[in-house]
Phi, psi and omega in degrees: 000311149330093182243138170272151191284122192262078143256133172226186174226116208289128167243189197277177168312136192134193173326300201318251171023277183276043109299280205281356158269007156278337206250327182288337189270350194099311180287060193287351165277327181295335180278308204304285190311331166284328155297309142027259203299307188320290152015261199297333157291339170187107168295311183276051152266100188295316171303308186283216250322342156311291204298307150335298186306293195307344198248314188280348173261347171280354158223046154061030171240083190278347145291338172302319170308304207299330158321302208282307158342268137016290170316289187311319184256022162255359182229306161266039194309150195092313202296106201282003185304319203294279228280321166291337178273313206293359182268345204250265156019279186326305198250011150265345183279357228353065160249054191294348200280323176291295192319288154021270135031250188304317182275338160337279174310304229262343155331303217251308172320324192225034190332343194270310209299163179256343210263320184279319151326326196254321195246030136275331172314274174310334154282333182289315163298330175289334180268002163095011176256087175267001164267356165243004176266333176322301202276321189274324145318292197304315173325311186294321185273356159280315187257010156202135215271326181259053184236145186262009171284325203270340176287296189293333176291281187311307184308284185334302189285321175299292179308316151351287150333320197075008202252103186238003172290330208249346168287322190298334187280351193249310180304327182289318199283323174297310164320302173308324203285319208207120172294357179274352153269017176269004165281355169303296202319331183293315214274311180318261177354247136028302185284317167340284191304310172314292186291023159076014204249071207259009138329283186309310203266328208280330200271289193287326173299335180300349179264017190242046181296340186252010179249119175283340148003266183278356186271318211290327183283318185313313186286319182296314183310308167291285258270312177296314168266013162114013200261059186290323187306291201297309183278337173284342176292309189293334181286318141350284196305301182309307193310317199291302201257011147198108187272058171287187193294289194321307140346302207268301182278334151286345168288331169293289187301305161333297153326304141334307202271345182267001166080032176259055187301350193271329184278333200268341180296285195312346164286265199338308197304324184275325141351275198297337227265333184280327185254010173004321189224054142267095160292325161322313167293300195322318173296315180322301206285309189311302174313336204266284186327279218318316194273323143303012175070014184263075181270350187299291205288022172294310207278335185282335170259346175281349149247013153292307155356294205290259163015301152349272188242093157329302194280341156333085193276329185284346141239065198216279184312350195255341188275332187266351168308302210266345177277359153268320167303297182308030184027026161305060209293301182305313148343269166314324179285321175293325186285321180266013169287294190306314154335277162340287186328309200264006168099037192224075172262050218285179190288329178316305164325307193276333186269332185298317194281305155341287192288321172299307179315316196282336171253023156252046173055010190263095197299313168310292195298319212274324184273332181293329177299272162359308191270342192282335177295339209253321143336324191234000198269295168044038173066039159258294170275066210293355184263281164354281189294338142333313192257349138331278164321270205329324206264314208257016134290335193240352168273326181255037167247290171335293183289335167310298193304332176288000000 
């Protein structure tokens, strides 16, 4: 991205001479060695250490260059060729704090040009002045409208800024310019998803079909917004060309949540068996058996849970729930016991605790379990309390009779 300027300065006959028609051929090594030559005949030629430098930044050995630069402008201060590669040298090396400066002056030298313009601009932005990097863009895109580093260079310094009303139009114009900025659009995209806006990020990643990336984000997006159907083709697609973690349990929920629960158990199983001690999966994976009715092995992860997280109370009650659907009663009466312990004593909790008691004949603990649910209940749950009353009437018509 960084291009130095294929400027030189014509010297007499000599090294000098077949350096720069080496440097016009292409035959930057062949330059190198000749500019040298040039050098070592007269160290105060200010043009052959230019002319050096410039052969040396064309094959990229750019601290050398920038030493050779250096030179040049200790022998020629001011000089704006000097002061424009070597700032350019400067900011592939990401030394923009330096670069900054040189380009200023050769900026402020050549007001008409765009090139100093443009990559003071980009050092002004590397350095984290995205309010003097703006003004030094605009400047730039006034004076050629069609360059898209400098349109995509401005979007950056706006979004910086937090100015996402003025920005998306410049990320856009770049993209149209060079089809080669059109991954700018991921970042618009990307600040969308920050700023809440997941319309908007949802609309550009879709035009991203062949970046699993963005396939991978577009489906957490549908995911997030209820868009299940619609996020499982994409979550497919991401998991199919990257099978991560990441990948793997949002492509599961998607599953879950469109009610294909069947699909989503062998990814949970395997999840969890690669994450072991990720309670959050874990929980998932329990919920996901639980909602196939798979409660024994449900039940096997709501205790691995606990084990996890000990202090957890709330999953200690979801673990003695599913151990009453597996008809586990003693189990289940231990898991909400802990429950209890731990300060999760819900109206749910009491009716549960009830009906196991009632179908273990244990007739006292089974009505007292009743009246504390019908107590804490208060007609949030009227079909439970009917068959609470109802149960806890023929239990103490039963304890009458003894």
């Amino acid at each position: 991205m960084w291009v130095i300027a294929a400027l030189f300065f014509f010297q007499a006959a000599g090294p000098g001479s077949a350096g720069m028609k080496a440097l016009e051929e292409g035959r930057y090594l062949a330059a190198e060695e000749a500019f040298r030559e040039a050098v070592a005949a007269d160290a105060g030629d200010y043009s052959a250490h230019f002319n050096l430098a410039l052969a040396l930044g064309f094959l990229h050995r750019d601290l050398e260059g920038i030493a050779e630069y250096q030179k040049t402008l200790a022998l020629k201060p001011g000089l704006y060729q000097a002061q424009l590669n070597l700032g350019i040298l400067m900011l592939r090396q990401n030394r923009a704090a330096d670069a900054e400066p040189l380009l200023e002056s050769a900026a402020n030298a050549k007001s008409a040009e765009f090139r100093p313009r443009f990559y003071l601009a980009e050092a002004q932005l590397a350095t984290g002045d995205a309010g003097k990097a703006e003004q030094s863009y605009r400047r730039a895109v006034a004076l050629d409208g069609k360059s898209a580093g400098a349109q995509l260079g401005l979007a950056r310094a706006l979004a910086e800024q937090g100015k996402l009303t003025e920005a998306p139009g410049y990320f856009h114009r770049a993209a149209e310019l060079d089809p080669a900025y059109r991954d700018g659009l991921l970042e618009l995209a990307a600040l969308y998803e920050k700023n809440k806006q997941p319309t908007e990020a949802i609309e550009i990643y879709r035009q991203f079909a062949d970046n699993p990336v963005a396939q991978e984000h577009l489906g957490a997006l549908l995911l997030a917004s209820g868009q299940y159907r619609d996020a499982i083709a994409h979550l497919e697609e991401a998991y199919l060309d990257s099978p991560s973690e990441a990948n793997r349990v949002a492509l599961a929920m998607a599953y879950t949540f469109n009610n294909q629960g069947e699909k989503a158990v062998p990814l949970l199983e395997k999840a969890v068996a690669e994450e072991p001690g990720n309670f959050d999966l874990r929980l998932m994976y329990a919920h996901t058996l639980r909602d196939r009715k798979q409660y024994q092995a449900a039940a096997g992860q709501f205790d691995a849970a606990t084990k996890l997280k000990p202090d957890d109370a709330h999953t200690w009650n979801e673990l003695g729930s599913v151990l009453y659907l597996a008809e586990a009663y003693q189990p289940a009466l231990a898991a909400f016991d802990r429950a209890r312990e731990l300060g999760e004593a819900n109206a749910g909790n009491w009716f549960l605790r009830g009906i196991i008691l009632d179908k273990l004949h244990q007739i006292r603990p089974a009505l007292e379990a009743y009246r504390q649910f019908l107590s804490l209940s208060q007609g949030k749950n009227p079909d439970q309390e009917f068959q609470a009353r109802e149960r806890a009437k023929l239990l103490e018509r039963e304890l009458g009779k003894r």
